[in-house]
C-alpha positions in Angstrom: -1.5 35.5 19.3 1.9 37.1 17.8 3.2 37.8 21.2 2.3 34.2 22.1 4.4 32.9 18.8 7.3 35.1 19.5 7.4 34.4 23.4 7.6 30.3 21.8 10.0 30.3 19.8 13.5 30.6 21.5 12.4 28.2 24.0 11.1 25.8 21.0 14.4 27.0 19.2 16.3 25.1 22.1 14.4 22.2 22.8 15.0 22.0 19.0 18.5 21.7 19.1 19.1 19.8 22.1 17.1 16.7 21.1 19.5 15.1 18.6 17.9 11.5 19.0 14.8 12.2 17.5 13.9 12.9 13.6 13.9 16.4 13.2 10.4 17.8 10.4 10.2 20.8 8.9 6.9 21.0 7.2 5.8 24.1 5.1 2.8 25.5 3.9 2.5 28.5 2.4 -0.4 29.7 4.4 -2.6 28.4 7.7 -5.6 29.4 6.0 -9.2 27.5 7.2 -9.2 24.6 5.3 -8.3 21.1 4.8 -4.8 21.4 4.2 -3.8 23.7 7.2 -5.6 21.0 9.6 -3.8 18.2 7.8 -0.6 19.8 8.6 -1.7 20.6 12.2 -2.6 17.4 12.6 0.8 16.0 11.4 2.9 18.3 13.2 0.7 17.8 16.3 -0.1 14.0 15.9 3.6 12.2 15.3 5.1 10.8 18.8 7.0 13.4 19.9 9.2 10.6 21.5 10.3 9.8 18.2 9.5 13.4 16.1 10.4 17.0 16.8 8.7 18.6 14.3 8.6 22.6 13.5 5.9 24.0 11.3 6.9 27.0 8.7 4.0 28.8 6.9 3.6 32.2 5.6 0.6 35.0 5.7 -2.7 34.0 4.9 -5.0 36.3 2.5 -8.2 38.8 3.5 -11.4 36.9 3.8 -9.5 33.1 3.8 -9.5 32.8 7.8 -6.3 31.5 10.0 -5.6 28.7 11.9 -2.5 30.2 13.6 -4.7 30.2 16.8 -5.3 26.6 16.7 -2.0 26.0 16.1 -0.9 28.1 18.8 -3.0 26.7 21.3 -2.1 22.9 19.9 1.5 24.1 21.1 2.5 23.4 17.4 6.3 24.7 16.9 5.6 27.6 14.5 7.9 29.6 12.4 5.9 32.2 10.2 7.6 34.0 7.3 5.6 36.3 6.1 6.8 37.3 2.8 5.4 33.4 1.8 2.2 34.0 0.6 -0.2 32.1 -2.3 0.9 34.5 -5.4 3.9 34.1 -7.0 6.0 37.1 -6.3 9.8 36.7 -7.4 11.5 39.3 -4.8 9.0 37.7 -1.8 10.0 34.3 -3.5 13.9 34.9 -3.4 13.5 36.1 0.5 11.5 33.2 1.7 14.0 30.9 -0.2 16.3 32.6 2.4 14.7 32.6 5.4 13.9 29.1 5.0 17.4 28.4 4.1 18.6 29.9 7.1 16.3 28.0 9.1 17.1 25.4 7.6 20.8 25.3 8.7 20.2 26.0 11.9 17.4 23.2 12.7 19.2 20.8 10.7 16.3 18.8 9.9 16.6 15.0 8.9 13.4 15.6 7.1 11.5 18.8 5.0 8.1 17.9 4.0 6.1 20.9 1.5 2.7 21.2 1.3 0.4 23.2 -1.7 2.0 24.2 -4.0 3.9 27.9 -3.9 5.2 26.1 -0.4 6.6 22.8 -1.9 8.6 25.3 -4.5 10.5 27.6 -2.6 10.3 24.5 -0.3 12.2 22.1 -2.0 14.8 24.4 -3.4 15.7 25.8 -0.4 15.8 22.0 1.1 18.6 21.1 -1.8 20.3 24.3 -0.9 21.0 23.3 2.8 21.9 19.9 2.1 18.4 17.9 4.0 18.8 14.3 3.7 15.0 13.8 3.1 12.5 15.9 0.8 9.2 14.9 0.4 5.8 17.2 -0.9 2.1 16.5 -0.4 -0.2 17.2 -3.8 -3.4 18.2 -1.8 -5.7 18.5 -5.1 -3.4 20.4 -8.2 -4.0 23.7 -10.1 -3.6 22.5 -13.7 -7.1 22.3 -14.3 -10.0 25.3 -13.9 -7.5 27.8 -12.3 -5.4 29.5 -14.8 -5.0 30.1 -19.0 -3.1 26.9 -20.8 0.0 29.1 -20.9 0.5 29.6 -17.3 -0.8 26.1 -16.4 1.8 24.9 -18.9 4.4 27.3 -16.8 3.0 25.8 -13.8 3.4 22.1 -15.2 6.9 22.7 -15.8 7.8 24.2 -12.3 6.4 21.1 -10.7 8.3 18.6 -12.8 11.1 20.8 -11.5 9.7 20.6 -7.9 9.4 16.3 -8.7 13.6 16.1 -9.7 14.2 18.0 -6.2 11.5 15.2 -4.1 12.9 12.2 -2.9 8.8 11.2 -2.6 5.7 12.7 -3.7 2.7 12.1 -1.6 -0.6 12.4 -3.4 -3.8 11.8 -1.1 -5.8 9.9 -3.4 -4.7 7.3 -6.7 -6.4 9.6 -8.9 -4.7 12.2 -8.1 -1.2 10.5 -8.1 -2.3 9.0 -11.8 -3.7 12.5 -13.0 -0.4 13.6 -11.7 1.6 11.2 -13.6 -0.4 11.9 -17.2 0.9 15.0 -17.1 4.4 14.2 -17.0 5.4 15.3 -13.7 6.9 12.4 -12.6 7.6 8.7 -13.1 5.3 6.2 -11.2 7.7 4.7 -8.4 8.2 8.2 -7.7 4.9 8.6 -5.5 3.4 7.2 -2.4 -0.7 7.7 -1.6 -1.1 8.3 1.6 -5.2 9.7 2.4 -6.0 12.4 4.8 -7.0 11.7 8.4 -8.5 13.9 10.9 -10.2 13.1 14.0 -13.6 12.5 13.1 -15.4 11.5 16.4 -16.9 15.4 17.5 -18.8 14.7 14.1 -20.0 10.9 14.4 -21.1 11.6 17.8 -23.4 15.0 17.0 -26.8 14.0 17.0 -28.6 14.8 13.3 -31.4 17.8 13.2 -31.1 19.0 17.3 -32.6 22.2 14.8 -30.2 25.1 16.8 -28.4 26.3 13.6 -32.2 26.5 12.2 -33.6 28.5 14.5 -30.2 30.7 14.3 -31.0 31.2 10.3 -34.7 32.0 11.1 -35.7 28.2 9.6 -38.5 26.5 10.6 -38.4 22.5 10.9 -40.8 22.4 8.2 -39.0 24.4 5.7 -35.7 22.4 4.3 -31.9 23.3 4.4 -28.6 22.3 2.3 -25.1 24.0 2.6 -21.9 24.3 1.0 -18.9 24.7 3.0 -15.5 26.2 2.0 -13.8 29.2 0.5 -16.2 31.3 -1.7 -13.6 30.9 -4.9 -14.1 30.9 -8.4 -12.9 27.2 -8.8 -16.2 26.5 -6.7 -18.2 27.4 -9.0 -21.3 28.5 -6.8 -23.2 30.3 -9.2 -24.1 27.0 -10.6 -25.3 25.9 -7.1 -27.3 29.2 -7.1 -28.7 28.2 -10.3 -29.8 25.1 -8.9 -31.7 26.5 -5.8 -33.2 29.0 -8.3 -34.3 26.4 -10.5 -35.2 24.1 -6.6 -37.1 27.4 -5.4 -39.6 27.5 -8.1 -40.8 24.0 -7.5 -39.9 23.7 -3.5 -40.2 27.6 -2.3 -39.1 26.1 1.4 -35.7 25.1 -0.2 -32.9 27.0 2.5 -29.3 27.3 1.2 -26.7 28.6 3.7 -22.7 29.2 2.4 -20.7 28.5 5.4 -17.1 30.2 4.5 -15.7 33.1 2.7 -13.7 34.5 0.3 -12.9 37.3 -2.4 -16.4 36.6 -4.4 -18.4 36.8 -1.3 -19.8 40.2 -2.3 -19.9 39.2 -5.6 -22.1 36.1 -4.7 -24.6 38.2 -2.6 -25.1 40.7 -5.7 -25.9 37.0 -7.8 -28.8 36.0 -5.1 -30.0 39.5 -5.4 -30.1 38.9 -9.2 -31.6 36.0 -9.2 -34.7 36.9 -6.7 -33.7 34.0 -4.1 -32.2 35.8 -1.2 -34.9 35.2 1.2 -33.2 31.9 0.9 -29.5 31.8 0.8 -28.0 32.6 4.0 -24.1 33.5 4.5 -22.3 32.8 7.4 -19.2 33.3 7.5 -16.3 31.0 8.8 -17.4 29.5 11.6 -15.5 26.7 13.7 -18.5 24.6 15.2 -18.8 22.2 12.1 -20.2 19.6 13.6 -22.9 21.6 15.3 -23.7 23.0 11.8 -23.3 19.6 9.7 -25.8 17.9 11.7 -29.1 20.4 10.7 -28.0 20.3 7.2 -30.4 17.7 5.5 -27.9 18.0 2.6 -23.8 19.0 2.1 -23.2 20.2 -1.7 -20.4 20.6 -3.5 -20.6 22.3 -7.1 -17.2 22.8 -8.1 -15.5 22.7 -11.6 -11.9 20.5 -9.4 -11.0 20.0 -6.1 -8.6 17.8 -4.5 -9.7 16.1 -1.4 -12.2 17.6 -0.2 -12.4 18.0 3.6 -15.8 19.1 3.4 -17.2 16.0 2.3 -15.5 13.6 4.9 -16.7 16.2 7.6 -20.3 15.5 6.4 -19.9 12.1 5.7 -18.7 11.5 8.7 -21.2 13.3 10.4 -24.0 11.0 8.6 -25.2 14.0 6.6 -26.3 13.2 2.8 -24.0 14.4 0.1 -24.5 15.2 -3.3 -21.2 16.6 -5.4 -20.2 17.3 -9.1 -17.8 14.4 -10.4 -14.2 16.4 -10.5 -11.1 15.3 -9.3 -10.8 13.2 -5.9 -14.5 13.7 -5.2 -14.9 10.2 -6.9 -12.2 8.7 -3.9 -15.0 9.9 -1.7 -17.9 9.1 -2.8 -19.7 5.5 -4.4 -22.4 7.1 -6.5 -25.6 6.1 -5.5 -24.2 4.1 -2.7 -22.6 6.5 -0.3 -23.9 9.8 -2.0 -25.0 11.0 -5.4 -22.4 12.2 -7.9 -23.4 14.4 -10.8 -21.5 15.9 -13.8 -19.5 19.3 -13.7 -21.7 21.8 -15.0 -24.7 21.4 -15.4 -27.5 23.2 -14.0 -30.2 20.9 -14.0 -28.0 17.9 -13.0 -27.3 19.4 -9.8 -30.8 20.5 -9.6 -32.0 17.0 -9.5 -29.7 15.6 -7.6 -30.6 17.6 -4.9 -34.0 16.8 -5.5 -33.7 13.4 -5.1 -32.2 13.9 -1.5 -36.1 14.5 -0.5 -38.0 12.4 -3.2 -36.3 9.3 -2.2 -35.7 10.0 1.4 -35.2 5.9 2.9 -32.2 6.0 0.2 -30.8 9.0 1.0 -30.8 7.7 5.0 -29.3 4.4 3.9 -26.4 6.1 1.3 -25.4 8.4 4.4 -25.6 5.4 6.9 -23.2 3.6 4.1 -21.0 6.8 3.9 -20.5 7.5 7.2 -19.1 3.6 8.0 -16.8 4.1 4.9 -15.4 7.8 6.0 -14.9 6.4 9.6 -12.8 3.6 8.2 -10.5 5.1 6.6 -9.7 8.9 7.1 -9.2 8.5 10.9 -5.7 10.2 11.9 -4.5 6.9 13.7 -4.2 5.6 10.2 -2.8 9.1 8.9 -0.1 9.2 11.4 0.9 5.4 11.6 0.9 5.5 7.3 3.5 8.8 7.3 5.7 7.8 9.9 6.1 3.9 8.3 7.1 6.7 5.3 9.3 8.7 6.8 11.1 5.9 8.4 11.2 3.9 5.0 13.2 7.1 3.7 15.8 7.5 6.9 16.4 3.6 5.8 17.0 4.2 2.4 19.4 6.9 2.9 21.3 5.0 5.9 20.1 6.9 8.5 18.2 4.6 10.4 
């Protein structure tokens, strides 16, 4: 994969520079780890006419256990510049050095355009952006880290470095209305300042997968008699899975044919494995891994849950949805943009054991409701976080921008 990068980029490096009728991206993120906002930058970079956009993709070196997406993006022929002293901590020698590097870049691509993404990225991002003089500066809020991550004092540090980040945007993108108005609360910027622009992916491998074909069963060792929920995602404090292992503890004592499998990984994956041992129920959690056949997996899980104590947007969720599997989530940050409780899932507070408990109970007690909320779910998910409407909503943005600054 390196080799195919490096073998790339002078020939991208040209075409680059030779196209001086089309708007000229840079989007950075500070990592291409497996998640939702590597694939919304993939799709971005990938998606925009490339009559209209040349668009070059700067991101940085993912951590052990998170997974890449360099390979998708490589075989996407995404233009990809990697920098690897960008990374998720904050590091002020590796910060100074990628405020370089991109500033370098920077004045050689000329860019009409610099669009950040998460949140070290839109930083060194943005600063580097002013430095070289780019007409345009936007960033994309994918969910925020001033809730559940950090101490007050280093949340209030963080605060203040995004209000900084805000005076350097000339737009802030936030993919949900909550999220822009939590955004605003805390001071970060004024209200004109923002546009809300939702994720889109392509969604059709999911809506067409046929529900329970029952191959991922018989791959755990499941029976179709026995039942089986899943979380999907990185296996991070902010998740808070021991409360979902609570939850199938409390489950397995009434419902002993209750399956959990954690699809994903991360730095408490041991840590998590030494928890079901603990707790006598790891005859039936199952850990996979990251794995990249989704929809294959979405469509023999009878249930996707999410127990976490904030998230953003969270791809999960619209992956399920979308793939007409039931959902049943905590009520933090943009999960409530997702999901109508009782309508197109169940929604239950942050928490608590016995909430969550239930509310995957209910997914089997009341099984013609549960059908109907993920018939419901799926027609709403379908509607709106398709990447037509993605890609048609950022470029009437970007052009909006190269008009108010008289270069369109």
């Amino acid at each position: 994969m390196t080799k195919s990068l490096t073998a790339t980029k002078a020939a991208c490096m040209s075409e680059l520079l030779t196209n001086a009728n089309r708007i000229k991206v840079i989007r950075i993120i500070a990592r291409l780890n497996i998640g939702g906002p590597s694939l919304h930058v993939l799709n971005l970079n990938n998606g925009l006419d490339h009559s209209r956009y040349e668009s070059v993709l700067v991101t940085g070196m993912e951590e052990p256990h998170e997974g890449t997406l360099k390979d998708l993006a490589a075989s996407r022929g995404v233009h990809m510049e990697v920098i690897p002293e960008m990374g998720r901590e904050v590091h002020w020698r590796k910060d100074i050095v990628t405020i370089g590097k991109l500033l370098k870049l920077m004045r050689q691509y000329r860019p009409h355009i610099v669009h950040t993404h998460t949140a070290k990225a839109g930083l060194v991002g943005r600063i580097a952006a002013r430095l070289a003089g780019v007409p345009i500066v936007c960033h994309t809020f994918h969910g925020h880290v001033f809730k559940g991550y950090f101490n007050p004092v280093k949340t209030k540090v963080f605060i203040q470095l995004e209000k900084f980040g805000a005076f350097l945007s000339d737009r802030i993108i936030t993919l949900s209305e909550g999220l822009r108005d939590e955004i605003i609360n805390l001071g970060i910027s004024r209200t004109n300042h923002f546009a809300v622009i939702p994720l889109g992916f392509d969604l059709s491998p999911f809506a067409r997968q046929s529900r329970y074909h029952g191959e991922f069963r018989r791959e755990l060792g499941i029976t179709s008699q026995e039942r089986l929920v899943g979380a999907v995602g990185r296996l991070t404090k902010i998740k808070n899975l021991p409360l979902l292992l609570n939850a199938i503890q409390r489950i397995h004592q009434v419902d002993p044919h209750l399956h959990l499998v954690l699809v994903g990984d991360g730095e408490l994956r041991q840590e998590l494995e030494d928890y079901v041992r603990h707790l006598g129920i790891r005859p039936v959690v199952h850990f996979t891994g990251w794995r990249r056949d989704l929809p294959f997996i979405y469509s023999d899980l009878e249930a996707v849950i999410i127990s976490s104590d904030n998230e953003g947007t969270p791809v999960c969720l619209i992956e399920a949805m979308a793939a007409k599997c039931p959902v049943v989530a905590t009520r933090v940050g943009g999960v409530e943009n997702l999901i109508a409780d009782e309508q197109t899932g169940r929604l239950v507070p942050p928490g608590e054991v016995e909430s969550l408990a239930q509310g995957i109970l209910r997914t089997f007690q009341e099984p013609q409701k549960t059908r109907t909320m993920a018939e419901k779910g799926q027609a709403a998910i379908l509607a709106l976080y398709h990447q037509d409407r993605l890609l048609k909503n950022m470029d009437e943005l970007y052009r909006q921008l190269l008009r108010e600054k008289g270069i369109l």
